[in-house]
N, C-alpha and C positions, 0 to 999 in steps of 0.2 A: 563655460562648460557645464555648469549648475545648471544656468536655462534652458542650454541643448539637451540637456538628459529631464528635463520635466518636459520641453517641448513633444518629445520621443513617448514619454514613458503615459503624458496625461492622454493621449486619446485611445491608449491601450487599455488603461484606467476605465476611462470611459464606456468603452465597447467591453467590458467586461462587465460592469455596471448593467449593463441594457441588455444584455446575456443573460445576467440571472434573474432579470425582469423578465424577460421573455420566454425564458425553458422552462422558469419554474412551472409544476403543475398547477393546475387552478384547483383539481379535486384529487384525490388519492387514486389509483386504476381500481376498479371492482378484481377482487381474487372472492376463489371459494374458500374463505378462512374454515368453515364448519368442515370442510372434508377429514384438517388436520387434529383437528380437536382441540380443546386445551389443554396444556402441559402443567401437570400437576407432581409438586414434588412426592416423595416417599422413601421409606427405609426398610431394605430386605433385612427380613430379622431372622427366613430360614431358607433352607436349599438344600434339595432334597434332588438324586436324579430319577429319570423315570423314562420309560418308554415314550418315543413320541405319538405313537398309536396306539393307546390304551386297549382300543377294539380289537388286535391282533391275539393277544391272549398272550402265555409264555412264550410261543414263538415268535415272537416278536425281532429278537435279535440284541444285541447288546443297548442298554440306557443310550439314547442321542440326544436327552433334552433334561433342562434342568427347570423344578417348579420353584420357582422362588415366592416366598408368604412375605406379601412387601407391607406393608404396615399405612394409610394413605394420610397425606398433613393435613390436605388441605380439597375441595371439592364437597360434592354431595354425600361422598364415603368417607369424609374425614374424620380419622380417628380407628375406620378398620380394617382391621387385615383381609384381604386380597389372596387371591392365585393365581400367578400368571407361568407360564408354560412359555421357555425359551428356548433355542437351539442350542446345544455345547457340542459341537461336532469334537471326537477324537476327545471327548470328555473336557473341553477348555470351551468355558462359557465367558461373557465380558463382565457377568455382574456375581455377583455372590451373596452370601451371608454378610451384615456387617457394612452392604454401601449404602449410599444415599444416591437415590434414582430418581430419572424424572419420568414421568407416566401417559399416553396421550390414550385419550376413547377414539381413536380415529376410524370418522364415520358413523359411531355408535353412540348411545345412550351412555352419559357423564354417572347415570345412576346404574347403572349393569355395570358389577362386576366383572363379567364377563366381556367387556368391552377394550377392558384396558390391556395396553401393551408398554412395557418397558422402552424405552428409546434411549434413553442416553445417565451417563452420571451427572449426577452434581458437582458443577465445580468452581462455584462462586466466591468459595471460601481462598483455596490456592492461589486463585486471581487476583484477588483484592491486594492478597499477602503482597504477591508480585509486583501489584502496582505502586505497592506503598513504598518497598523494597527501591523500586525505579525511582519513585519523586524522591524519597530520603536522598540515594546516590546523585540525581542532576541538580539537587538544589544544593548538596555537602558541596561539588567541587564548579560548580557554577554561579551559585549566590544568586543574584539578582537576575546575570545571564542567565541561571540558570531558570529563575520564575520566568523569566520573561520566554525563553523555549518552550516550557510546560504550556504557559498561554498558545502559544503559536500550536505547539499538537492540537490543544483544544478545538484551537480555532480548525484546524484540519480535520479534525475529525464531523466538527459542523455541519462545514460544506459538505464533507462525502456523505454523509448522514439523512444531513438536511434537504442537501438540492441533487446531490449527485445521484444517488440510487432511486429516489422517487422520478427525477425526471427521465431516467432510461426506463425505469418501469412504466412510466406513463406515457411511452413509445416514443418520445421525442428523440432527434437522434443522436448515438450515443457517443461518436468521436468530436461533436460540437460542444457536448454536455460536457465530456473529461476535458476536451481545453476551456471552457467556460472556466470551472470546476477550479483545474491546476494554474491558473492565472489566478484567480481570486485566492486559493490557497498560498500562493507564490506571493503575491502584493500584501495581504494579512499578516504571514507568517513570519516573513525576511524585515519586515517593517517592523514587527511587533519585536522580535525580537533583535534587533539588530539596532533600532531606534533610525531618525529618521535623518540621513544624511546622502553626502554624493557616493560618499562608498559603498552603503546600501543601494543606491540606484543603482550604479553599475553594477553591479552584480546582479539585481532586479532583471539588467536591459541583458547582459549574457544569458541569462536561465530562459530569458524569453525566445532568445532567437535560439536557441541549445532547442525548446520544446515546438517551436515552429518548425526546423525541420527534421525533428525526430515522428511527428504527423506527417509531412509531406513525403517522407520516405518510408513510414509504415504505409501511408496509400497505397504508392507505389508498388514496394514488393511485397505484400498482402493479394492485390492484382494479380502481378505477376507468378505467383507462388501459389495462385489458385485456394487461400485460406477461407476458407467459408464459417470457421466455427462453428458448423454446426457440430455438435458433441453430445453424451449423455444430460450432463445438467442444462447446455440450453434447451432439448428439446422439455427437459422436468417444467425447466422455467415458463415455456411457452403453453405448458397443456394445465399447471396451475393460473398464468395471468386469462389464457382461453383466448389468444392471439399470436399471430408469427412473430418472432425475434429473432431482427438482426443479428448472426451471432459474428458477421466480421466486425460490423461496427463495435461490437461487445469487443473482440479481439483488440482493436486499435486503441480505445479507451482503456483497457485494461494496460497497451503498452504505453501509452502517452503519462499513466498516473504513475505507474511504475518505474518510469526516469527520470519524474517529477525530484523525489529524493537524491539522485544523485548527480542530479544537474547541479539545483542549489547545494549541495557540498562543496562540487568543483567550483563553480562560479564565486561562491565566499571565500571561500580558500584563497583561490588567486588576486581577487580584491586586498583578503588584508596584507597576504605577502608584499605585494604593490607596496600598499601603503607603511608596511612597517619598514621596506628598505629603502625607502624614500627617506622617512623614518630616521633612519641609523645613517647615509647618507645623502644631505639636501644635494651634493653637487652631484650626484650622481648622472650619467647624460641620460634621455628620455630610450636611447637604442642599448644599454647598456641594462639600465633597469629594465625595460623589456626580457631582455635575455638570463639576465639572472631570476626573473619572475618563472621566465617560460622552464628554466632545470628545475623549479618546486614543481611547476605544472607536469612537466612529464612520470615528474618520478610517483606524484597523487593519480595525474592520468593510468599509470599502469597497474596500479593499485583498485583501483575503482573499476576501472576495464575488469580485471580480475574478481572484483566484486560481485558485480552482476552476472559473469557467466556463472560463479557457483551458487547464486539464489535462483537463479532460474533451474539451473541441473540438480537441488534440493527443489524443489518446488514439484519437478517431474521424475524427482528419482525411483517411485517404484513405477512409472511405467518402465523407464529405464529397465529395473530390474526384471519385467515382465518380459520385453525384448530380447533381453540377456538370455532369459533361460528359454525363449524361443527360439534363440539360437540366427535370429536373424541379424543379417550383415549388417556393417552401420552405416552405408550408403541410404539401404534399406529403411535401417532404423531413423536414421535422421531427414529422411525424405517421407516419412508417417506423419498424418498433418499436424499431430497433437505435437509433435518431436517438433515438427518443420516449425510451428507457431515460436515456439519456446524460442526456436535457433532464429528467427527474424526479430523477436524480442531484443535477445540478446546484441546482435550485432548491429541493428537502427541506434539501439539505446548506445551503442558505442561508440557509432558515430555519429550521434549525437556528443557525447562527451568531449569527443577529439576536437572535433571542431568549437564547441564551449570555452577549450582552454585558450586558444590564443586570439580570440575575438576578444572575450572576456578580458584577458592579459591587455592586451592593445587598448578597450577602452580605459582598463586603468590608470593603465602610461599616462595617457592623454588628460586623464581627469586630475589624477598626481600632479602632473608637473604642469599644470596649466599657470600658474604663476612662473615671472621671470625672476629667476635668483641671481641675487647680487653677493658680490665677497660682503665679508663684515668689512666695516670702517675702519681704520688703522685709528687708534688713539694718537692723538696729537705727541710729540717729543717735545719733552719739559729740559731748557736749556740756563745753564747758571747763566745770569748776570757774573760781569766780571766786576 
């Protein structure tokens, strides 16, 4: 069973291999970086409101803008205070006195004052905290498991980093690149952290065919269901790269990565359950273990089912909300493409799951119990001489 699962698993290896040879970009795609400018931190030190058309004179109408004196770290202006003129409709601005901002000249001269605009806060500080917060908790109750996880994000984040966004931006295409992508994150990640055994493969060989045809069935009804993706951010996307974008293939790669996670949950799961009731019973029969595997599997499977319908419905909850107070029907609402995309996520990636669990289940059986178990030996009966 060792060899059948390397026979299986090494030409998938393989062609994964020769994937990321192949998609990767040779050169980065040309974007207009200058339009955006450089993002230069800063510290609003005042804020003040004010008319948004100075020229209007006192009839202007009530303040709708707020001047904030943002003080600059770093650029050609570093070290001076600034004026920049923001919107606070209903008097409620996003920045104030007292934050740390970040600044871009977009389009303009980095030396005009007059160029800058506020865009967002700083929040490098909260994050770090965050993260230090996270690696303290998985390595406290994981130890070594738990290094070896951290590794595997690492590693995940690499490839999405490394190969996965450059090669969809450099038009290559993009439901090739996410299973390129989620196979090499999958063989990395489950290995890295799992260490390198048959339990590990089989769960490896489940996640794979769980991610085969959770693709073959986003094809399908993405087709079917007329999803084009095209949307606000991909046309943003397509008029800063200065080229058309796929936006169903964006769709399909964004569902293929997205089940990536809870494939390999379910898939390990029911490997180690396999293994640990093997585990607690050697005699156990190979259709018995089966069934006691597949009641963990159901009751994970509806858990995780559950899972993903509420990250996808937090993920689009204020269109949600927008619908809501538009008062349109939820046939309506959920046949809206942006709704409709969410709701083909949700239910591929779930049938994906369902069918994961007792594929998965069954190869373990098989790998489990591929030895023949013998009773123990009775110890020989020690009899008096008379």
């Amino acid at each position: 069973m060792r060899t059948l699962l390397w026979v299986l698993l090494t030409p998938c290896v393989l062609a994964t291999l020769v994937g990321l040879v192949l998609l990767y970009p040779a050169a980065a795609p040309a974007v207009d970086a200058e339009s955006a400018g450089p993002r230069i931190d800063g510290h609003v030190s005042a804020a003040a409101e004010r008319a948004c058309d100075e020229e209007a004179g006192p009839d202007a109408g009530p303040p709708g803008c707020l001047a904030l004196g943002v003080q600059l770290a770093e650029g050609p202006l570093a070290g001076r205070t600034i004026e920049v003129l923001i919107s606070a409709p209903g008097g409620r601005a996003p920045f104030g006195a007292g934050d740390d901002v970040v600044l871009t000249a977009a389009g303009g001269d980095p030396a005009d004052p007059a160029a800058y605009v506020v865009v967002d806060l700083q929040r490098e500080v909260p994050l770090l905290a965050l993260a230090a917060v996270f690696v303290v908790a998985v390595v406290a109750l994981g130890r070594m498991r738990g290094l070896a996880a951290l590794a595997g994000l690492g590693l995940t984040v690499v490839v999405l980093v490394g190969f996965v966004l450059p090669a969809v931006l450099a038009g290559r295409n993009a439901l090739l690149v996410a299973v390129v992508g989620c196979c090499a994150i999958m063989f990395g990640a489950l290995y890295l952290t799992h260490g390198m055994s048959a339990r590990t493969s089989t769960a490896v060989l489940g996640t794979l065919v769980g991610l085969v045809l959770i693709a073959l069935l986003g094809i399908t009804f993405a087709e079917l269901a007329h999803l084009t993706g095209v949307d606000e951010d991909t046309a943003s996307l397509a008029a800063t790269l200065g080229t058309e974008v796929d936006g169903r293939g964006l769709v399909l790669a964004g569902l293929v990565i997205g089940a990536l996670g809870a494939l390999d949950d379910v898939t390990v799961t029911q490997t180690t359950a396999v293994w640990e009731l093997r585990a607690a019973d050697p005699r156990l029969p190979a259709a018995a273990l089966f069934r006691s595997a597949m009641r963990i599997g159901r009751d994970h499977l509806a858990s995780a089912v559950n899972t993903l319908v509420l990250a996808y419905a937090g993920t689009a909850l204020p269109l949600l909300l927008l619908f809501s107070v538009a008062e349109r029907g939820l046939g309506d609402t959920l046949t809206t493409q942006v709704i409709a995309t969410e709701v083909v996520r949700t239910l591929v990636g779930s049938i994906g799951l369902v069918v994961s669990v007792p594929v998965t289940t069954a190869l373990a059986v098989a790998v489990a119990t591929r030895g023949t178990l013998r009773p123990p030996r009775a110890l020989p009966s020690r009899t008096k001489l008379s």
